[in-house]
C-alpha positions, 0 to 999 in steps of 0.5 A, spaced: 228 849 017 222 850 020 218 857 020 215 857 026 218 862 030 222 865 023 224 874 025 223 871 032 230 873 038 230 869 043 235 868 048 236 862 053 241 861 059 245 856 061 245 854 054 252 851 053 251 844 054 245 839 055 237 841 056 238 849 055 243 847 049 238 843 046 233 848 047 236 853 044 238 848 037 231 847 037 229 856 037 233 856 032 232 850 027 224 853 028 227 860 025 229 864 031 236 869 032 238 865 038 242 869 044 246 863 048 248 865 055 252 860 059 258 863 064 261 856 063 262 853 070 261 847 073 255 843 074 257 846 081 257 853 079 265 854 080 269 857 074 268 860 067 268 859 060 266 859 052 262 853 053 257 857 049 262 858 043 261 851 041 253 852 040 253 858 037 258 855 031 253 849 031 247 853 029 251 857 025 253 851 021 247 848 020 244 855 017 241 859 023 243 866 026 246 866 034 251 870 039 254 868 044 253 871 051 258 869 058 254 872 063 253 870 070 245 870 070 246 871 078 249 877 077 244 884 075 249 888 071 251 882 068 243 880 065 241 887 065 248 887 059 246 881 055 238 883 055 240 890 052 245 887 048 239 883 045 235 888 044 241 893 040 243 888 036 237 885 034 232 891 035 227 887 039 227 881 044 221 876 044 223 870 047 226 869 053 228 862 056 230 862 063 234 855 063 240 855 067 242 852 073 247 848 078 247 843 084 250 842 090 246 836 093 247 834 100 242 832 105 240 837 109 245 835 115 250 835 110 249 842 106 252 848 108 248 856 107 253 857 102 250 851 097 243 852 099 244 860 097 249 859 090 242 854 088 238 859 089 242 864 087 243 861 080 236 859 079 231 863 083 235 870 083 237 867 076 230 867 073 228 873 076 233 877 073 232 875 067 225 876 067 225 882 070 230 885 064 226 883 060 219 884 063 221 893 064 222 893 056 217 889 055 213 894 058 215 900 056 214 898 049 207 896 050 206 904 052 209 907 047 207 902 041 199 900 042 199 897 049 201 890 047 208 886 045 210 880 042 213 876 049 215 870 051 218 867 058 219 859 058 222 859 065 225 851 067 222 848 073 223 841 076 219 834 079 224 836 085 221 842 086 214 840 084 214 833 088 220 834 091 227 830 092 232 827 097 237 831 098 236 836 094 233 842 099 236 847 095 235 845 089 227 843 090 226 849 094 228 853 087 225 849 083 218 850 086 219 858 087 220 858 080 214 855 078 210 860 083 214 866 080 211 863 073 204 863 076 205 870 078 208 874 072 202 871 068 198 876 071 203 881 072 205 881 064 198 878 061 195 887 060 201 887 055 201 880 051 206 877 054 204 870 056 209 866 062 209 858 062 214 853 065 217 847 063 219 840 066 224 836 063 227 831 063 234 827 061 241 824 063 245 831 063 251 834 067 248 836 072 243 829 073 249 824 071 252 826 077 246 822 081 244 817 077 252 815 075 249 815 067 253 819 063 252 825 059 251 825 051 250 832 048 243 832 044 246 834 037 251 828 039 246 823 039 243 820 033 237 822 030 233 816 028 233 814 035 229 814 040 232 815 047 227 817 053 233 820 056 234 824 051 235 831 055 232 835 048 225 831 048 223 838 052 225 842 046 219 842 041 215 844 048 219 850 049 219 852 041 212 851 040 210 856 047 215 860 045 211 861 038 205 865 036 200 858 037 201 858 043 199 866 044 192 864 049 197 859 053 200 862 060 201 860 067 201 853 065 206 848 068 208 843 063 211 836 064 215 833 057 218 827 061 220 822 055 215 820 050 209 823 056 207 830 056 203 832 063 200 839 064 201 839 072 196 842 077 199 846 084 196 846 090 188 847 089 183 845 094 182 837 094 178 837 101 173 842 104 170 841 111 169 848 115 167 849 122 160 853 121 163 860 123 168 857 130 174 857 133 177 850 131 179 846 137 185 842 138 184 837 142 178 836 136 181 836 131 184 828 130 177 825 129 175 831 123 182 831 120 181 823 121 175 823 118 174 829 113 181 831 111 185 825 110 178 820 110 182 815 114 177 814 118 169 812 118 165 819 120 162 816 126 168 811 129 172 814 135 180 814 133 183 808 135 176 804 135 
């Protein structure tokens, strides 16, 4: 077992199954007490279970120290109850990964309010939550205790919400709201030694095989040996090493694991400039200068159409 996060409480949502269970076998391979949260629903947020027990009992069998957690990351009594148990148990928490998630995909014709709020109620509200639990203890720690912490927030964006996806305008929109929040807490949280990173992984998991038909392997249920760009824990030494103290100058970042490539991504940054000197813009004017200077589609000097 790996000493890179040893001494280190970590909790991760949505950890029963796939790429937050992955996650959370990887924190503790490295040498972390892992909290594993997950409600046990559907991919598409119906029902309750203990699918979480399943993981805790295999990081307990290969030597690692985990609890499991039930509750509903949308619910604020319920997130404030999992970060306080953490912290009494424990003494500390310095690790959060915000990984849980469902979907309800349907082309925006087709979907209904309740889809489009459960998605970002799960994800977004989610994610908020948790960091917001966290980042309030963080806080007062770091006043009463020299003016810094040890903390780590890991939040779980997507290529739906950074390029966008068909049919899911629920659950890219979340996903870009995810990476927003991520750039703010960076700021919010840098005075105290917190750093705040996204990650985008991929994977056939349950929730995308509803898409693409493939079916789902667990990542402990796969073999080791081989190399599956499918593979939904190919993210987790990401997650492990932002999570570590190596990676303390890091934060505001999203970083993009798909298969054997690791990508860091750039949001919406000024590509073209042009300016009107000081003036009003013109309407009727503006197709030659988007033409010509926005989209460059077209050579200054030529007439639209010409």
């Amino acid at each position: 077992m790996s000493s890179l996060l040893e001494g280190k409480i970590a909790v991760v949502t949505g950890a029963g199954h796939g790429i937050g269970r992955a996650h959370a076998l990887e924190l503790a391979r490295h040498g972390a007490t892992v909290v594993v949260n997950d409600l046990g629903s559907s991919v598409s947020g119906e029902g309750q279970g203990r699918d979480a027990d399943q993981v805790v009992d295999i990081i307990a069998a290969r030597g690692g120290k985990a609890i499991a957690d039930y509750g509903d990351v949308g619910d604020e009594d319920q997130v404030e109850a999992m970060v306080a148990r953490a912290f009494d148990e424990f003494g500390h928490l310095d690790i959060v990964v915000n990984n849980a998630g469902i979907v309800r995909d349907r082309a925006i014709w087709n979907m209904t309010a309740q889809d489009f709020d459960l998605v970002m109620r799960v994800h977004v509200r989610g994610t908020w939550l948790t960091s917001r639990a966290v980042a309030k203890r963080w806080r007062a720690l770091a006043k009463s205790d020299g003016g810094s912490v040890y903390g780590r927030i890991i939040n779980t964006t997507s290529g739906a919400g950074l390029l966008g996806n068909f049919g899911q305008s629920n659950y890219s929109a979340a996903k870009a709201a995810i990476a927003g929040l991520t750039q703010t807490l960076s700021l919010e949280l840098a005075s105290i030694g917190v750093t705040v990173n996204a990650i985008s992984p991929g994977g056939v998991t349950r929730l995308s095989s509803a898409v693409s038909g493939q079916e789902a392997v667990e990542p402990d249920e796969r073999p080791e040996d081989v190399f599956d760009p499918k593979d939904p824990s190919l993210a987790s030494p990401v997650v492990a090493w932002l999570a570590s103290e190596q990676a303390g100058h890091v934060s505001g970042q999203v970083v993009r694991a798909l298969g054997e490539e690791l990508s860091l991504m750039q949001g919406w940054t000024k590509r073209v400039t042009t300016s009107n000197g000081g003036r009003r813009w013109d309407a009727t004017k503006l197709g030659t200068v988007m033409a010509t200077e926005i989209f460059q589609t077209r050579t200054p000097g030529l007439r639209l159409g010409s």
